[in-house]
N, C-alpha and C positions, 0 to 999 in steps of 0.2 A: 205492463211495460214490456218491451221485444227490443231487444239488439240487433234485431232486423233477420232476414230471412235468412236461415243455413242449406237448403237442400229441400225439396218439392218431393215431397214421398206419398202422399196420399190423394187414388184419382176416385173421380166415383164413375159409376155405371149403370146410375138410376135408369132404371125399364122406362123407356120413352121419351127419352130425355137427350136432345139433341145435344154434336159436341160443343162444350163450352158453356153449356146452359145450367152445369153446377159449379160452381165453383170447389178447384182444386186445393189441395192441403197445401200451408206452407211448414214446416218445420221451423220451428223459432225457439229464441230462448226467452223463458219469461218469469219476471219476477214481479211483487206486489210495488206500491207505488213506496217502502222503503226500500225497493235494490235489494233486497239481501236474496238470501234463500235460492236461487236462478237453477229451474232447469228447463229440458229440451221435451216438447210435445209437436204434435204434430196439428196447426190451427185452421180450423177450415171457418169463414164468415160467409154463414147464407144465407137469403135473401130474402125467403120466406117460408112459412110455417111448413111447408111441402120437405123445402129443402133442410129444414132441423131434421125432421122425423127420417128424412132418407140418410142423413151423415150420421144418427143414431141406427142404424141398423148395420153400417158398415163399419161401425168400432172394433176394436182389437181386446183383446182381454185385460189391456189393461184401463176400459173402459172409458168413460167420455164426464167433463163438467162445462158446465157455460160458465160464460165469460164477460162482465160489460166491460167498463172504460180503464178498469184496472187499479180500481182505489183503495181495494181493500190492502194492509198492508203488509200481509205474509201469504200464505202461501195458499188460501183456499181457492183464488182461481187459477191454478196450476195442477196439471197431471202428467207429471214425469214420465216416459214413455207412453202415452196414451193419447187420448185424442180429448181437442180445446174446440168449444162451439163460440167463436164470437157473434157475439147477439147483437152487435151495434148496428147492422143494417137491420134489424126488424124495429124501426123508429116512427111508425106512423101514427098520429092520433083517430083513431076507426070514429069514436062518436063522442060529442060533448053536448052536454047540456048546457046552455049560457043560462039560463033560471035558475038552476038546484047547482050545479057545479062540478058535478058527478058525469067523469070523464072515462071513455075508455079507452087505453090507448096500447101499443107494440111493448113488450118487456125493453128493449133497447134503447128506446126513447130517452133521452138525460132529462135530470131535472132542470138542468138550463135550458133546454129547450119547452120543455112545461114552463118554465116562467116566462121565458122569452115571448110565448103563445097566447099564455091566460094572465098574465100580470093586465095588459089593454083592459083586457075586457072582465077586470074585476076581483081576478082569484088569484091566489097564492100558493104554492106545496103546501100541503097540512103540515110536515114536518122535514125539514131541511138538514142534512150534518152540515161541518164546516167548508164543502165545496160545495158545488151544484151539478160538477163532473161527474155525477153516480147515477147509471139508470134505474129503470124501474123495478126492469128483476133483481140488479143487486140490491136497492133498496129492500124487497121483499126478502131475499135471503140471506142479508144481516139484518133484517129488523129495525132501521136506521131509528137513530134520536137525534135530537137538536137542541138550543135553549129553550124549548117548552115541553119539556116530559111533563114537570111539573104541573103543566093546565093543560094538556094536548095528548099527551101519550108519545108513542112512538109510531114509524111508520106506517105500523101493517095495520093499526087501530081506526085508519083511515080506508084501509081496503075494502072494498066490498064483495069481491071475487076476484078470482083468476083462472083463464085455462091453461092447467098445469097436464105437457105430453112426459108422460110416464113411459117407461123401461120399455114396456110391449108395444111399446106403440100407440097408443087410445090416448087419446087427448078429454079429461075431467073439468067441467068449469065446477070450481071448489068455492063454499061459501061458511062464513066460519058456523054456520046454522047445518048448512047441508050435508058437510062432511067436516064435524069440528076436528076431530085428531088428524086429520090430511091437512087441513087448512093451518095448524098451529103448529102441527109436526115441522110444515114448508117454511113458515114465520121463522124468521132468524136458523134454519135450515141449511144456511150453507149450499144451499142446491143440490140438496144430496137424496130428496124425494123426488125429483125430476124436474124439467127444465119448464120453470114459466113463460108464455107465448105473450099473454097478455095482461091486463088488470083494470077492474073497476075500481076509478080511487071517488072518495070526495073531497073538491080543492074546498079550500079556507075564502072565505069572502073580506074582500080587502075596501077600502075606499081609496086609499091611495099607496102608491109603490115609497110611499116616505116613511123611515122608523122614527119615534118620538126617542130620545134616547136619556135617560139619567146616567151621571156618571159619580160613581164615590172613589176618592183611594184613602185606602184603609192602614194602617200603621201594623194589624202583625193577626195572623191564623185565627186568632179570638174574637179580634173584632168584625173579620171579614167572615164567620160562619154566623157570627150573631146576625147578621146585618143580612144576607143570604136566608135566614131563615123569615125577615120579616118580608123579604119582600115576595114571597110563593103567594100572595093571596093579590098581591098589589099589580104585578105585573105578567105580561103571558109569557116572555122571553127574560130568559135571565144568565150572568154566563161572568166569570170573576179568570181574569189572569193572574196568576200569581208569580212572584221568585223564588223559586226552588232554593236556591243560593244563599239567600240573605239567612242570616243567624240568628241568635240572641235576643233582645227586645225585637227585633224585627223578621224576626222569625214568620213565613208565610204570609206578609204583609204583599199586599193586593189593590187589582185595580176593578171593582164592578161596573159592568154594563148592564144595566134596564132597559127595556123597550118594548112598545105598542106600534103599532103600524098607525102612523095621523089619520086622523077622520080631515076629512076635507073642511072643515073649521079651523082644524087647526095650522092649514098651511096660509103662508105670506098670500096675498092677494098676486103679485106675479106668475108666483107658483099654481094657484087653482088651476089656470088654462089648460093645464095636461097631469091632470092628479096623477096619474095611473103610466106615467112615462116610465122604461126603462131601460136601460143602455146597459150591455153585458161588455163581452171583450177583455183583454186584457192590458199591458201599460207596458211589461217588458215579459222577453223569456231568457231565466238563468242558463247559460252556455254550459253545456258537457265538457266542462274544463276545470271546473271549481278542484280546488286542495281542498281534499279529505279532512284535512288537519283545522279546517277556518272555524268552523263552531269549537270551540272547546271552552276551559273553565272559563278564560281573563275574558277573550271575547264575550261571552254570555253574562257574564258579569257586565261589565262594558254597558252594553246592550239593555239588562235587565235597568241597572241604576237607570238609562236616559230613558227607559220606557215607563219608569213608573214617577219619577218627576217630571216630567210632561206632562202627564194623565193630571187633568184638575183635580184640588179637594172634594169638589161639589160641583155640579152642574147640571142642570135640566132642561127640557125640552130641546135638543139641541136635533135638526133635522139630519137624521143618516142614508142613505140613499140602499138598498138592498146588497148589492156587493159590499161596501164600506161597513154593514155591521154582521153581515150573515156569514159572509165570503171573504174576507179580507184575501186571502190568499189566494186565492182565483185571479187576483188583479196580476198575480205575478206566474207567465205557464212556466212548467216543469221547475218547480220550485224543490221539489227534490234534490235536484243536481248540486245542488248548494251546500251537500254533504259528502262528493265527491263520489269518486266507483265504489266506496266502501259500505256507503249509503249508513241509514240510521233504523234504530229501533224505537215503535212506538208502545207505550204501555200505558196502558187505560184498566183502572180495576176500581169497583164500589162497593163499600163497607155500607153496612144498614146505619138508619139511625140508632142515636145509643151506642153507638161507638163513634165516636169522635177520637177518643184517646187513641184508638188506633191510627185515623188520619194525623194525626199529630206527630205520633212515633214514626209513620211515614214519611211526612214532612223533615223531621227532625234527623233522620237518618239520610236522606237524600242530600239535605246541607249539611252535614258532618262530612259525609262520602266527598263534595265538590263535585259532584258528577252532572257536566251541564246541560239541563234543560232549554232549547230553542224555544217550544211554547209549551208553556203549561195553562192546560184549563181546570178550572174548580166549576162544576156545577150541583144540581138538586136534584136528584127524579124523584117522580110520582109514585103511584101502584103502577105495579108490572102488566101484562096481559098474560093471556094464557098461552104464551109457545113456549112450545117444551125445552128450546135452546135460545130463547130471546134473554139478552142479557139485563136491559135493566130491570130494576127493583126498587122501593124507597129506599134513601139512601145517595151519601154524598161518592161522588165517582170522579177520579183526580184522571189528569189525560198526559202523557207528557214524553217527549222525541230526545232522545241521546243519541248521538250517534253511536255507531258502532264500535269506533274505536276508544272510549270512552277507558280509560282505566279500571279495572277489576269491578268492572259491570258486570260482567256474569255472576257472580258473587255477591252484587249489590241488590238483583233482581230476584237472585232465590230467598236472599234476607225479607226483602219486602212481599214474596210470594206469600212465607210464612206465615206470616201480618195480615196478609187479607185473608188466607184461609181459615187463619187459627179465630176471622173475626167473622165470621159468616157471611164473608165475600167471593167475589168471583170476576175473573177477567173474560175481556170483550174477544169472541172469538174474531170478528171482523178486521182485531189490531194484534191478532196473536203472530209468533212465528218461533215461539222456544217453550210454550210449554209443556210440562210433565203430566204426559195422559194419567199416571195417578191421580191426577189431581182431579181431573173433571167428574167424576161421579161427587166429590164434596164441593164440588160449584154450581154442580145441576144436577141439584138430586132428580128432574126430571129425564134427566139421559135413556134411562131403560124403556121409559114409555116411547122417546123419542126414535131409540134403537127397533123396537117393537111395529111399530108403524111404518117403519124403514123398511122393513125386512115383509111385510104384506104387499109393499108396493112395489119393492125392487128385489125380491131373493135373492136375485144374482148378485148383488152389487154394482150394478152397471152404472152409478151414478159415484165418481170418488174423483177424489182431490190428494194434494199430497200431504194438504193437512189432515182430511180426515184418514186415510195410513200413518200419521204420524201421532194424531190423536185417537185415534181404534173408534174410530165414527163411522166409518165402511166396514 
């Protein structure tokens, strides 16, 4: 996110490079897609892999991080006095296989435009978050997940390479075989081992762009983790709303969504003619004008009651269209805004299985507090993979947006930090923006390896963010 351009400070003087043929720095201010955290760097977007590696060598000491669409929600693609590579024009697809599915294509490239591309002709992202506004390299350098950790993994699981241009210059095509601690160190990395150019992924083979959808609402925490647990074997996607809010008997009471992608059997006879149709877009965009003040406890309350009586007891095969069960929020742009200039904080943290008690006391304390959550998700993941800073694990992983003005939240967040720590959990660097660098050596005990490998590729540190100075990751 940028509040738009302040001052033109940075020109380049690439050797042979006619003028205007680089594009110049703007100075801008920038914050993740909650608003908060904002500061000033200097952004230069260029245009090809010549011009990364030239805007990398005329950095200032307070060195350089890339940049995609700007989703992550605190501060990792931000470097306060230093210099911002936005990566969104290097968006090209170089080669696709339509047989095996195995695509290479530009780190800048979004997933909406991979689906927009290959949904036609048959494939789908392997793993999707809750927009489809995230490109390729940020996918790699938070490691995305989606509703299918559970049977799928997480993003980089799908990777098959990338060329990652490092510090000095040299551009590495990294394979998790060929160069495994480069390749896993970069996995949920943060972009902090050097900037990815491209990537081999393998897409997901689809029959048609329709989800088959179950739907259950559940009466209270117990029944919706029971219920969650039977369906990891039954379905590929899985993904439970919950009310933070509700109390007592109804304490964590929920609304689960199942789904499979239809096989072409199972759509209406109208529908066969174009299995594989997809329509992106959006339906409105919220105005930079919203009161700070509109989500809060009554509202969300409000809100919470009509969303989860609506939601049927029980329902099956109900056809969802790709935005309506992957995206829902995609339909509406800069949905942000809708928390005012004050913006909101997201918090996403997962406890192993075998604690549940702890989800619980989570739960339980976040409805005592009244502190309103806009969306809360409850999901499952699988086995982890091997990056050294890739956040998931088995283990249930709760997600959830207060705004910032929120009543004696800051105090609410160190209570429930406690919780996850004291339970062998760990919070999602991709949704951080206040945590206590203490903390991260007992959320990733593999940080020193991660540090280690950092430090062979980048000595200098030429590669930093304001998160990693503010979490001792540079």
């Amino acid at each position: 996110m940028s509040d738009g351009p302040v001052a033109g400070t940075f020109r380049s003087d690439v050797p042979g490079a006619s003028s205007g043929a680089f594009p110049a720095a703007t100075r801008k201010r920038l914050t993740g897609w909650a608003r908060t955290s904002p500061s000033v760097a200097d952004v230069v977007a260029p245009m090809t892999r010549d011009q990364v590696a030239a805007a990398l060598q005329r950095r200032t000491e307070r060195g350089v991080i890339a940049r995609g669409l700007g989703r992550s929600y605190g501060d990792p693609a931000q470097n306060s006095g230093g210099l911002v590579l936005d990566m969104t024009a290097l968006n090209r697809v170089l080669d696709a296989d339509l047989e095996t599915g195995v695509i290479t294509v530009e780190a800048g490239i979004s997933l909406d435009r991979l689906i927009e591309l290959f949904v036609p002709f048959g494939f789908f992202v392997p793993v999707t978050p809750g927009t489809r506004q995230v490109t390729v390299g940020g996918a790699i350098g938070a490691d995305v997940h989606g509703k299918n950790h559970h049977a799928d993994g997480s993003f980089c699981d799908h990777v098959l390479a990338f060329d990652l241009l490092l510090a000095d210059g040299t551009v590495r095509t990294v394979t998790p075989d060929g160069e495994p601690d480069l390749f896993w160190a970069t996995v949920g990395g943060m972009g902090l081992t050097g900037i990815v150019l491209s990537a081999v992924i393998r897409m997901k083979p689809i029959e048609t762009s329709l989800v088959s959808v179950d739907t259950d609402r559940t009466r209270d925490l117990d029944e919706i983790m029971a219920l969650m647990a039977e369906t990891d074997e039954k379905y590929t996607y899985t993904v439970a709303w919950l009310d933070c809010l509700a109390k007592g008997r109804n304490l964590g009471r929920s609304v689960l969504t199942c789904g499979e992608f239809a096989r072409l059997e199972d759509l209406p006879a109208k529908k066969r003619a174009k299995p594989l149709q997809f329509k992106g877009g959006s339906l409105a965009t919220v105005p930079d004008i919203m009161p700070g003040r509109l989500p809060n406890k009554f509202t969300m309350g409000l809100f919470n009651e009509m969303w989860y009586r609506k939601a049927p007891k029980h329902k099956v095969g109900q056809l969802q269209g790709i935005t309506g069960f992957f995206h829902p929020l995609d339909g509406v742009q800069e949905w942000n805004r809708a928390y005012g200039k004050t913006g909101f904080l997201q918090y996403q943290f997962i406890v192993p299985f075998g604690h549940e008690d702890a989800l619980r006391t989570i739960v339980e304390t976040i409805s005592a507090a009244g502190a309103p959550s806009s969306l809360t998700v409850l999901k499952r993941f699988g086995p982890g993979n091997r990056g050294f800073l890739s956040f998931p694990k088995p283990g249930w992983t709760l997600t959830l947006d207060f705004p910032t003005n929120t009543p004696g939240l800051a105090g609410l967040l160190t209570r429930l930090d406690e919780i996850v720590l004291s339970n062998d959990g760990r919070m999602y660097l991709a949704k951080d923006s206040r945590m206590d660098p203490a903390d991260m050596p007992r959320m990733y005990p593999r940080l020193e390896e991660f540090r280690t490998v950092r430090a062979k590729v980048d000595p200098d540190g030429v590669f930093v963010s304001d998160q990693a100075r503010r979490l001792g990751l540079a």
